[in-house]
PAZAPA-4460 file (N, C-alpha, C; in steps of 0.05 Angstrom, whole numbers, plus 32768, in hexadecimal, padded with zeros to 4 digits):
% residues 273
    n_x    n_y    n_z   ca_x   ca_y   ca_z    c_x    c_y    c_z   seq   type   mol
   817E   8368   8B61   8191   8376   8B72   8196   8393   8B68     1      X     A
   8192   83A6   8B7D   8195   83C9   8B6F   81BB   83C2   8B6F     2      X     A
   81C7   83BF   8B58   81E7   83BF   8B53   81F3   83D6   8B58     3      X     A
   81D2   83EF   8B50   81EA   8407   8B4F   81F0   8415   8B64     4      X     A
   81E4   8410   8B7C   81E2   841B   8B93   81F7   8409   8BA1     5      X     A
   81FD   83E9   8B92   821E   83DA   8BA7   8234   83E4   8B92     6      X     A
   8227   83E3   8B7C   8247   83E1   8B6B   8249   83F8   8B56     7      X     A
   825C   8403   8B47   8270   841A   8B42   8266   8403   8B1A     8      X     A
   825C   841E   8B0C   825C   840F   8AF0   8278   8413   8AE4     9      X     A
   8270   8415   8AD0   8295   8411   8AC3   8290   8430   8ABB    10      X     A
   8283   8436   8AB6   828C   845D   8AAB   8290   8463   8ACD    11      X     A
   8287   8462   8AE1   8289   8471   8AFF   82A6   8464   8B03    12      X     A
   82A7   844A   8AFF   82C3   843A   8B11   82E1   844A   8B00    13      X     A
   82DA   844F   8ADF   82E6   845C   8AD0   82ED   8486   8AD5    14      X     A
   82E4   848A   8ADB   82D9   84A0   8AE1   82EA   84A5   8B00    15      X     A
   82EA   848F   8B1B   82F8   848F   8B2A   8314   8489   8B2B    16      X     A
   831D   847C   8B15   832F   8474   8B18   834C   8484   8AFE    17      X     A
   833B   8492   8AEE   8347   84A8   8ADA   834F   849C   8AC9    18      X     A
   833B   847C   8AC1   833E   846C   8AA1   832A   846F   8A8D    19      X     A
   8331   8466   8A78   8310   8469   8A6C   830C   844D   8A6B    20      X     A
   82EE   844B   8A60   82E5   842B   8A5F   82EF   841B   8A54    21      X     A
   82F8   8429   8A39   830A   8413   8A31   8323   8409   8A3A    22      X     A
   832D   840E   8A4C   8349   8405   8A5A   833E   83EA   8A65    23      X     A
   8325   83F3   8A74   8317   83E6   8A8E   8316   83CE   8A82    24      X     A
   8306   83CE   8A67   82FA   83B9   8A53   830F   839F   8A4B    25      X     A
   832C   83AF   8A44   8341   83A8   8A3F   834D   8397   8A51    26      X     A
   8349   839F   8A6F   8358   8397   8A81   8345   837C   8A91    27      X     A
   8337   837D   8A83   8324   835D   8A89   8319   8353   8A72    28      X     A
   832B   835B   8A5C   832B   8342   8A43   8340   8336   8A49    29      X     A
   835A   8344   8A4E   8376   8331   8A57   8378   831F   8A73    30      X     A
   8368   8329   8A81   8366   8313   8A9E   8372   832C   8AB6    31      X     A
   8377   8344   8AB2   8383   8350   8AC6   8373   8362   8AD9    32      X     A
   8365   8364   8ACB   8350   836D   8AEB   8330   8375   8ADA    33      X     A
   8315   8362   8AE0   8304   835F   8ADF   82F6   8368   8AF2    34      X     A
   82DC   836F   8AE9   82C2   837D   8AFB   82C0   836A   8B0A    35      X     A
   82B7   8376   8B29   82AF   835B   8B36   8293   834B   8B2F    36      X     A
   8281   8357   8B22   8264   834D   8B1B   8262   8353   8AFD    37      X     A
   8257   833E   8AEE   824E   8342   8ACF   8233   833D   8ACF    38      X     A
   8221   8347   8ACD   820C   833A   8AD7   81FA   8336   8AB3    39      X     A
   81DF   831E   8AAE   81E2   8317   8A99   81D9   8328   8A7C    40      X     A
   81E4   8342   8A7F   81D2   8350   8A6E   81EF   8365   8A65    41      X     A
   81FB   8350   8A73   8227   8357   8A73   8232   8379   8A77    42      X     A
   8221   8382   8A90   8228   8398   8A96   8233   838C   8AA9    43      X     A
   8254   83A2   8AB2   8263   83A0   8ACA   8264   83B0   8AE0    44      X     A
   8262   83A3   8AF9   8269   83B8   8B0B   827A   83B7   8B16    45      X     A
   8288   83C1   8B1E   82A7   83C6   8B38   8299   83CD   8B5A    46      X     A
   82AD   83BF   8B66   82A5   83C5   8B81   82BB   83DB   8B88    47      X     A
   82AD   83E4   8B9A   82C0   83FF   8BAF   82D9   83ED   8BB5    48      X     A
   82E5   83DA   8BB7   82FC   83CD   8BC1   830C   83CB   8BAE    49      X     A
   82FC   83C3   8B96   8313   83C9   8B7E   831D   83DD   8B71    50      X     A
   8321   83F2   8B84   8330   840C   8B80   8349   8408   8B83    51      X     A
   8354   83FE   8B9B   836C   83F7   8BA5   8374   83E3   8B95    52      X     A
   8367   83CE   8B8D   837E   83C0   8B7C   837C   83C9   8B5E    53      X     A
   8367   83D9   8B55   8371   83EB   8B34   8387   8403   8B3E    54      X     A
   8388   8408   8B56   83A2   8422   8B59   83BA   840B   8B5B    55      X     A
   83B7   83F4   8B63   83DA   83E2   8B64   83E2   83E5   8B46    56      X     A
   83C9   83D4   8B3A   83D2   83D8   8B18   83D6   83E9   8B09    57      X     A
   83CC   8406   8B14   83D3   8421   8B01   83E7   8427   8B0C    58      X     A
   83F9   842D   8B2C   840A   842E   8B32   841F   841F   8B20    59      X     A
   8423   83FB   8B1F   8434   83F9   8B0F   843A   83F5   8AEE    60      X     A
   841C   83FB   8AEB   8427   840C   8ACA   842F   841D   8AC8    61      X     A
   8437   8433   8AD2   8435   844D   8AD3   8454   844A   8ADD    62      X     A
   845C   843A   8AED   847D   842A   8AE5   848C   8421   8ACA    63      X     A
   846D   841F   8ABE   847F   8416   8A9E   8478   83F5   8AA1    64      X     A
   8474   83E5   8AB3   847A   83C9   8ABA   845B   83BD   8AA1    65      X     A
   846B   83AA   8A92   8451   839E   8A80   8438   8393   8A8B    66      X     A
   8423   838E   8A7E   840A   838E   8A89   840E   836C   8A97    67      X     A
   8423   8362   8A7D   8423   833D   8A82   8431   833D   8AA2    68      X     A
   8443   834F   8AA9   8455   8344   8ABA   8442   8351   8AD9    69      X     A
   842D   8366   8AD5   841C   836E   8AE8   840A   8355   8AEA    70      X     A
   8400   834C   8ADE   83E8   833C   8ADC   83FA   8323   8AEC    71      X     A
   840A   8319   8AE2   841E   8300   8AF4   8429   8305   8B0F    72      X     A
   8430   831E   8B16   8431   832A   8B37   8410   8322   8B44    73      X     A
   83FE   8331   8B34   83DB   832B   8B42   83D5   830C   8B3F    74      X     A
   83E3   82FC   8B32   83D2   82E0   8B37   83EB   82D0   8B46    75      X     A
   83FB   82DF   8B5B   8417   82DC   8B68   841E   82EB   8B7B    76      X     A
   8409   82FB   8B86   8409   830C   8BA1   8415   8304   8BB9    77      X     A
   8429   8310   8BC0   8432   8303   8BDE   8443   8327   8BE6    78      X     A
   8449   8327   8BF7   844F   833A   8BFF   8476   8340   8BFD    79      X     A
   8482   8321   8BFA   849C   831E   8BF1   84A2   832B   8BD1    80      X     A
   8487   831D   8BC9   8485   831F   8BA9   848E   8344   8B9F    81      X     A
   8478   8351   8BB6   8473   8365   8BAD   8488   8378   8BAF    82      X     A
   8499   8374   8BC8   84AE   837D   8BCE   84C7   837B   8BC0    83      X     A
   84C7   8365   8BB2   84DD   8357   8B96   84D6   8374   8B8C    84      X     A
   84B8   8373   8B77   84B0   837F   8B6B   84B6   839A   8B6A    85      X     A
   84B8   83A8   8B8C   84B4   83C0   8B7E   84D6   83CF   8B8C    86      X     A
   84E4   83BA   8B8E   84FE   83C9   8B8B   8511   83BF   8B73    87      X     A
   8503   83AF   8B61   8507   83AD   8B47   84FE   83C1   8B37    88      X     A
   84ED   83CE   8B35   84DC   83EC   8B30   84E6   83FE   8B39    89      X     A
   84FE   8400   8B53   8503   8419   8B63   8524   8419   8B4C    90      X     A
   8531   8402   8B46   8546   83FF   8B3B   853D   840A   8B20    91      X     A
   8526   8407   8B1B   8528   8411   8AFD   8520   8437   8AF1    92      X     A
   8512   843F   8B0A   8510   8457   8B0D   8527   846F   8B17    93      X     A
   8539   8458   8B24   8554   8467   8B24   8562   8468   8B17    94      X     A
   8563   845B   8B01   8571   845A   8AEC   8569   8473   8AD1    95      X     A
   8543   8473   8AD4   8539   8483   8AC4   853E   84A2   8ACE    96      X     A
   8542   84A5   8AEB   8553   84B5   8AFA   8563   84C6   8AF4    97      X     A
   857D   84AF   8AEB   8597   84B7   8AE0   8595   84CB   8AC5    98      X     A
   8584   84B4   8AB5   8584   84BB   8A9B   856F   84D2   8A92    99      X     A
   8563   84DA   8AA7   8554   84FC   8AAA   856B   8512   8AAB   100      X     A
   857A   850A   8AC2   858C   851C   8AC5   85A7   8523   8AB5   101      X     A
   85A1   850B   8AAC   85BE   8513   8A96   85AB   851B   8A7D   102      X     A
   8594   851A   8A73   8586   852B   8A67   857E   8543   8A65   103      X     A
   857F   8548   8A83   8577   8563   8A83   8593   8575   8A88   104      X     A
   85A8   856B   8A8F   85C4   8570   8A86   85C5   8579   8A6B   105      X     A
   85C4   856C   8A56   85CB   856C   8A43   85B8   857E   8A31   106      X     A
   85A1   858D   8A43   858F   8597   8A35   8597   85BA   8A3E   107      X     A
   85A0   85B7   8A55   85AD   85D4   8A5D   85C8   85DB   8A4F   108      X     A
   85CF   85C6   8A4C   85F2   85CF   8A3A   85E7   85D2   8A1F   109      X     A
   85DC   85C2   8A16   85CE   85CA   89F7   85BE   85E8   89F2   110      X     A
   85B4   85F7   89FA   85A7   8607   8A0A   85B3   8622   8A0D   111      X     A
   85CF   8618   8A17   85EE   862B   8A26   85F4   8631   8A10   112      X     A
   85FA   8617   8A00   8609   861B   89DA   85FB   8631   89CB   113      X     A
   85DF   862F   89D3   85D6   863A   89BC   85D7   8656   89BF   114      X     A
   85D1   8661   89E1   85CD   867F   89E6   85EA   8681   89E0   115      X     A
   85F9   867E   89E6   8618   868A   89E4   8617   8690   89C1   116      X     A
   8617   867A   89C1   8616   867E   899D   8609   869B   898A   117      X     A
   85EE   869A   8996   85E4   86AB   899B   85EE   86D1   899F   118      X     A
   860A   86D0   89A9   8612   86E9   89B6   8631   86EB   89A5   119      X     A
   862D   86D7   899D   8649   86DA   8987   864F   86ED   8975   120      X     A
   8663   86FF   8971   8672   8704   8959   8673   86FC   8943   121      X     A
   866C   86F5   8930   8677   86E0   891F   8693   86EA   8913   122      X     A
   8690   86FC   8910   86A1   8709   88FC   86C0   8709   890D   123      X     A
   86C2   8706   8923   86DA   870D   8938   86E8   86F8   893A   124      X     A
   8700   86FC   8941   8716   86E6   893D   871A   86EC   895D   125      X     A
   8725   86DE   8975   8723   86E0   8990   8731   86C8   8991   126      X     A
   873D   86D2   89AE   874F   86B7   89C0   872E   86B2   89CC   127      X     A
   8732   8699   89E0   871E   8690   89F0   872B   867B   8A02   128      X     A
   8729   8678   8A1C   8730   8660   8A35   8722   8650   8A35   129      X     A
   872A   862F   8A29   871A   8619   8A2D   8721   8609   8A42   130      X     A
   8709   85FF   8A4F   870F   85EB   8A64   871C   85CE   8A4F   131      X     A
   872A   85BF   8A5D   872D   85A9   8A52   8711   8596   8A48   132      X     A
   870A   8590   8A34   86F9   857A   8A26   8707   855E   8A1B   133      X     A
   86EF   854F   8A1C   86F5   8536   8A0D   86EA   8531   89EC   134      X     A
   86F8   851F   89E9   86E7   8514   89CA   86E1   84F7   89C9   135      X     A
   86D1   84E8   89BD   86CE   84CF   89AF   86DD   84DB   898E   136      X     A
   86F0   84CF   898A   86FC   84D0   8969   86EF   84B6   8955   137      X     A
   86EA   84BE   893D   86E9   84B0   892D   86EE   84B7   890F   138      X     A
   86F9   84A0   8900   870A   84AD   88E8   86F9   8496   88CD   139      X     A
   86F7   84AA   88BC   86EB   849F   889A   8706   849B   8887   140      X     A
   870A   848C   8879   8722   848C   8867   8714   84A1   884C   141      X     A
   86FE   84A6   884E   86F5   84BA   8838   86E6   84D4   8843   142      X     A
   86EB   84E7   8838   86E0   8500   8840   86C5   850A   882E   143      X     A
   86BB   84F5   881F   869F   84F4   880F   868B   84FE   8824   144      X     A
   8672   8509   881E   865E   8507   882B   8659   84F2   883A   145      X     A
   8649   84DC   8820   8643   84C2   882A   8653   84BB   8844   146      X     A
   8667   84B8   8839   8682   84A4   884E   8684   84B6   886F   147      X     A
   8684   84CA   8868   8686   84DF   8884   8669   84E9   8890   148      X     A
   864E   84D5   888C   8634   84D8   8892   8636   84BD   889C   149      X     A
   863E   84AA   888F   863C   848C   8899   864E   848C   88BC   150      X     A
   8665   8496   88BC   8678   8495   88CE   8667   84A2   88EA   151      X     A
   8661   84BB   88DB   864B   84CD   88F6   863E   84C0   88F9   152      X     A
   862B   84AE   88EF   8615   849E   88F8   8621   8485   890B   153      X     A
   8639   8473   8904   8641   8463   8918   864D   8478   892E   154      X     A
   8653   8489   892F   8661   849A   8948   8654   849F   895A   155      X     A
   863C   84A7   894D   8621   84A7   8965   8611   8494   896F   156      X     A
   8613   8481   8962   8606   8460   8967   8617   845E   897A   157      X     A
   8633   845A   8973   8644   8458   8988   8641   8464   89A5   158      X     A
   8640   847C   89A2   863C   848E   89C2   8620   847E   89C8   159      X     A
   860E   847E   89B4   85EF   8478   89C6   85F0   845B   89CF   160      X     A
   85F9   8444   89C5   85FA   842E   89D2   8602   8436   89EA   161      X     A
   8616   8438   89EB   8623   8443   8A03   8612   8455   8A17   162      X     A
   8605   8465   8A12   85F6   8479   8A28   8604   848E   8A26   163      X     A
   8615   8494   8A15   8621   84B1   8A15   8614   84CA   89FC   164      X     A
   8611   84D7   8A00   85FD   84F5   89FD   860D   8509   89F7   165      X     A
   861B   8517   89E1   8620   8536   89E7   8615   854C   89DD   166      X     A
   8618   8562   89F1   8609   8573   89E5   8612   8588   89CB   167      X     A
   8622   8584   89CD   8634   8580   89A9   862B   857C   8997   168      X     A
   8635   8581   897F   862C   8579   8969   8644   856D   8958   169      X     A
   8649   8551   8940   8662   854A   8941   8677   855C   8936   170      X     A
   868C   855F   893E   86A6   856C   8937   86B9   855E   8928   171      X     A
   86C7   8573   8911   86DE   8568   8907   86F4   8567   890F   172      X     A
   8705   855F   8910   8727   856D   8917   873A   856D   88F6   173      X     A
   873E   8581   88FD   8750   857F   88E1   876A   8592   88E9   174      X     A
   8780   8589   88D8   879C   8589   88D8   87B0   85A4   88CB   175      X     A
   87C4   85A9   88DA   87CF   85C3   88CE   87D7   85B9   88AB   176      X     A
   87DC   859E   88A7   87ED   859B   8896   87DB   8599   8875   177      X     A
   87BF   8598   8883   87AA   859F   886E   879F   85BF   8873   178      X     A
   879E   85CB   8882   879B   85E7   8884   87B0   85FE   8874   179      X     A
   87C8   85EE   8876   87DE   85F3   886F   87E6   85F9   8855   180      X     A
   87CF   85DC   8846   87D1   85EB   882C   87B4   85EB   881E   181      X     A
   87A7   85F0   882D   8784   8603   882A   8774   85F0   8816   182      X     A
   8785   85D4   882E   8765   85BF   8827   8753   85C0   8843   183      X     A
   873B   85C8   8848   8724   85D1   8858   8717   85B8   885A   184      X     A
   8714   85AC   8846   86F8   8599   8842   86FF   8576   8849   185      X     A
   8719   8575   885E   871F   8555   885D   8709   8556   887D   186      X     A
   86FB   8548   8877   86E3   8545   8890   86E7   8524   8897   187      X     A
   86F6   851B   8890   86FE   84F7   8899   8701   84F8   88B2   188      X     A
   8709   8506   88D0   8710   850E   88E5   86F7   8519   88FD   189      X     A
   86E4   8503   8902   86CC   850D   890B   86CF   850A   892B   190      X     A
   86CC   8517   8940   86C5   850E   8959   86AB   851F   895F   191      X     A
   86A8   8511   897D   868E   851D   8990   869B   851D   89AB   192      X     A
   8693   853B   89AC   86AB   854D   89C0   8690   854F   89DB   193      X     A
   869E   8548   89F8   8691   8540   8A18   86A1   8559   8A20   194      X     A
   8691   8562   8A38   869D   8578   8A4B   86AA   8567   8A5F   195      X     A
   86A5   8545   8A5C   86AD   853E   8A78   86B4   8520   8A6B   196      X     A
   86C9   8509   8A7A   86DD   84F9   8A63   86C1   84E6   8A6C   197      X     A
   86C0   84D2   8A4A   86A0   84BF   8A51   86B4   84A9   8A5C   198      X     A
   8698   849C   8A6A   86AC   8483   8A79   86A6   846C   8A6D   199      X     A
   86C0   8460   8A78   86C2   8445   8A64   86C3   8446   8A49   200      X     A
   86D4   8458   8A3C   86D0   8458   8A27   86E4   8468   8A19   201      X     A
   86F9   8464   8A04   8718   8473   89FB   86FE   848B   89EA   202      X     A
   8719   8499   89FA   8719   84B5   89F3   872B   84C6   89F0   203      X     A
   872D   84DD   89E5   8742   84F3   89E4   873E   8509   89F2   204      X     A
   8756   8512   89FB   874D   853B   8A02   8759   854F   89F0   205      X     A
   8750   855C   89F9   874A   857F   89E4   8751   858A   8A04   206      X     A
   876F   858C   89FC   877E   8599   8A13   876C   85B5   8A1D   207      X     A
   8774   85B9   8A3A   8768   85DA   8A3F   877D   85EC   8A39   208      X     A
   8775   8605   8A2C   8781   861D   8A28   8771   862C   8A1D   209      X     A
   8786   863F   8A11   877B   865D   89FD   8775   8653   89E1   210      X     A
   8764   8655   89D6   8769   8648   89B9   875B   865F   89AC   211      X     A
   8763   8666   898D   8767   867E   898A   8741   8670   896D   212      X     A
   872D   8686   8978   871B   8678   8966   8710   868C   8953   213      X     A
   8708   867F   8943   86F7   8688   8928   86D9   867A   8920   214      X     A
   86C1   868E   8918   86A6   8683   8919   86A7   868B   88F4   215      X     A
   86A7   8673   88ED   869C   866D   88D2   8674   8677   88CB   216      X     A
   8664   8688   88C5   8652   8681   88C3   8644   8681   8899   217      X     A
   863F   8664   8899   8637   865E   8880   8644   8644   8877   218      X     A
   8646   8636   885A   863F   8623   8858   8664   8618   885E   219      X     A
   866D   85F8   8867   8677   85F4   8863   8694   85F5   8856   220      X     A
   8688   85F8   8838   86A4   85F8   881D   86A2   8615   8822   221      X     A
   869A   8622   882C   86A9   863F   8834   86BB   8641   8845   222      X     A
   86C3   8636   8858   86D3   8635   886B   86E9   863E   886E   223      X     A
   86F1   863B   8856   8710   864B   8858   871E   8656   8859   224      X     A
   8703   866F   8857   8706   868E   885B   8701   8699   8876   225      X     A
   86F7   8680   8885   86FD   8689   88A7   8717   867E   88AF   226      X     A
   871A   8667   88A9   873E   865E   88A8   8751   8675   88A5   227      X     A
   874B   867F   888E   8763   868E   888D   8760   86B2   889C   228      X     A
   8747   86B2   889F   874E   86D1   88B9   8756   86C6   88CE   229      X     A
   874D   86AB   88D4   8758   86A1   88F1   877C   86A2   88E8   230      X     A
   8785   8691   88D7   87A4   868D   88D3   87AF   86A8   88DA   231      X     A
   879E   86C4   88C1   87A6   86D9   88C0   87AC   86EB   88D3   232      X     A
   8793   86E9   88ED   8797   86F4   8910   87AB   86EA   8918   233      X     A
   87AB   86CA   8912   87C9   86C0   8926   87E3   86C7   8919   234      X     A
   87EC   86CE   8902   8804   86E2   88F4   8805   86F2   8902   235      X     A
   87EF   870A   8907   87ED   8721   8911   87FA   8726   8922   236      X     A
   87F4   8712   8937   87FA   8711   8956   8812   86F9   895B   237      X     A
   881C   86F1   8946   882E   86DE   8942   8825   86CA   8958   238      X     A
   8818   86B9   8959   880C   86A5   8967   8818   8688   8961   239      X     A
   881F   867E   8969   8820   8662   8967   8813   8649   8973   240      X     A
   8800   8641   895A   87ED   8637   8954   87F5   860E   8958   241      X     A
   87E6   8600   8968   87DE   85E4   8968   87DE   85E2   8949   242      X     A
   87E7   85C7   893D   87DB   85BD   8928   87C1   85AF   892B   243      X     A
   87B5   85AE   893A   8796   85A0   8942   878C   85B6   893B   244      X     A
   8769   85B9   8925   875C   85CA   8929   8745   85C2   892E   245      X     A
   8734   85CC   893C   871A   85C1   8944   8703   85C8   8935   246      X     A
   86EE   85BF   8926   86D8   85CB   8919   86BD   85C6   892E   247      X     A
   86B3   85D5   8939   8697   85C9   8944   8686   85D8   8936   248      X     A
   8669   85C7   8932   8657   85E0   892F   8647   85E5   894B   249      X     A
   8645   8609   893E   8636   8612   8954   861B   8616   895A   250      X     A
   8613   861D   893B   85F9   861E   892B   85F0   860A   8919   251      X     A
   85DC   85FA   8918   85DB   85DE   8904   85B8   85DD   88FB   252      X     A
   85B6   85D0   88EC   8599   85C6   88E6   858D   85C6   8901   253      X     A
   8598   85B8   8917   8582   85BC   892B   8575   85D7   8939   254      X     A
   8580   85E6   8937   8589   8607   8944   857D   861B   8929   255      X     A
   8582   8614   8910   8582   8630   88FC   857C   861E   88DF   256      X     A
   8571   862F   88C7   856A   8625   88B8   857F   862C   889F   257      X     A
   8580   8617   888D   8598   8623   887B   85B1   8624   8876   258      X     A
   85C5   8616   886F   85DD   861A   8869   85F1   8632   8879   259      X     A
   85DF   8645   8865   85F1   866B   8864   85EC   866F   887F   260      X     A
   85DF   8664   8897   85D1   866A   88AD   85E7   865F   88C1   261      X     A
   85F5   863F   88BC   85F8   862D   88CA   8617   8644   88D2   262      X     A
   8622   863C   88ED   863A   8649   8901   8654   8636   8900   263      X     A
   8663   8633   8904   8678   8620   8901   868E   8632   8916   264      X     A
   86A2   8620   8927   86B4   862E   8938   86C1   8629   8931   265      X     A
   86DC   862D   892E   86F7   8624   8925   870B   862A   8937   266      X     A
   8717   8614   8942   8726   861F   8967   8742   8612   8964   267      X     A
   875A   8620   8969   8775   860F   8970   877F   8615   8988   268      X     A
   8790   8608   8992   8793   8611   89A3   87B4   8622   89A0   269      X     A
   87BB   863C   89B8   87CF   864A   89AB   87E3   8640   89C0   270      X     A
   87FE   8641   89B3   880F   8629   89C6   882C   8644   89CF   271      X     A
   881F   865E   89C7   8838   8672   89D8   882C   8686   89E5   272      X     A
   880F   8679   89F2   8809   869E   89FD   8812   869F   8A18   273      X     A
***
């Protein structure tokens, strides 16, 4: 029988269908779709008809759907079946949907952070208008490295079980009554600050107003020396200052290299303008 003139070899059927042979090979050692002819010298051919059913099966891989649970639809074909099938697949692509778009959300505000950041002053002490924000809070009984790396790590486990994302980086809050007497370094006070309240889930706000800010840039245990031009502006202008202060960074390992490099904001809010 001339085969090659009825039937499609596995490099041509491969070749049509944009697999290589080894997929093909693969996919008729497991039982899911075999050449229609082996003939005894164990070359395969494909017929022109089994185009349409290798496009059902690349179609729903290409869903993500496992090879076991494709192969059990093909030895279970009905047209009810299929229809189960593929609005079980439409449910799951709308979901992957969601979670594009709140991706690509979070990739434009990340993005926003950085150009602004970018155009900053550092050196300038400035009022600024915040919209109202949220936080997830969470608190360390020790302000150690260790202990306040462990806490960040459940904070964000936390949000990610959950499905919540910010484009933030985590924040401290710290207190007039430690500023007050020029301890900087109590970091026990961690949240992760939302432009928008997450749902299902306790949270706090970071009232809207003027909050009078200061850009720390360099390490940390330096800090205190942006604290106090911030304190020092608000004397100036006799301001009266929130005891909440907010630390975000603006600049981090992800963004810049280095310590002396890294940005820090320091924000209160002013409670007489």
């Amino acid at each position: 029988m001339d085969y090659k003139n009825k039937y499609l070899t596995t490099g041509e059927f491969a070749k049509l269908t944009g697999v290589t042979k080894h997929t093909l090979f693969h996919y008729d050692e497991i039982g899911l779709f075999s050449p229609e002819l082996k003939t005894e010298n164990n070359y395969r051919y494909y017929s022109i008809s089994q185009l349409d059913a290798f496009d059902v099966i690349w179609t729903l891989k290409e869903l993500d759907m496992p090879l076991s649970e494709i192969k059990e639809y093909l030895n279970h074909k009905s047209p009810e079946t299929l229809i189960s099938l593929l609005t079980k697949e439409e449910k799951i692509i709308d979901q992957k949907l969601t979670n594009l778009k709140k991706t690509k959300k979070w990739l434009q505000k990340k993005s926003q952070i950085i150009k602004e950041a970018m155009e900053i002053n550092f050196d300038q002490i400035e009022l600024r208008d915040f919209p109202a924000q949220y936080y997830i809070f969470s608190e360390t009984s020790s302000s150690d490295d260790k202990a306040v790396a462990m806490k960040i790590g459940e904070l964000v486990a936390y949000c990610e079980n959950r499905g919540i994302k910010s484009p933030y980086s985590i924040g401290y809050l710290q207190h007039w009554e430690n500023i007050r007497r020029k301890i900087y370094n109590d970091y026990r006070h961690i949240y992760m600050l939302f432009d928008d309240p997450p749902k299902q889930i306790h949270y706090h706000e970071k009232p809207a107003g003027t909050y009078l800010c200061a850009w720390h840039q360099g390490h940390w245990n330096s800090i205190g020396q942006s604290y106090e031009r911030l304190l020092a502006c608000a004397k100036t202008h006799s301001l009266v200052l929130h005891e909440e202060y907010y630390e975000d960074a603006i600049l981090d390992e992800l963004t810049i290299s280095g310590y002396e490099n890294h940005v820090t904001l320091i924000s209160v809010r002013v409670l007489n303008r």
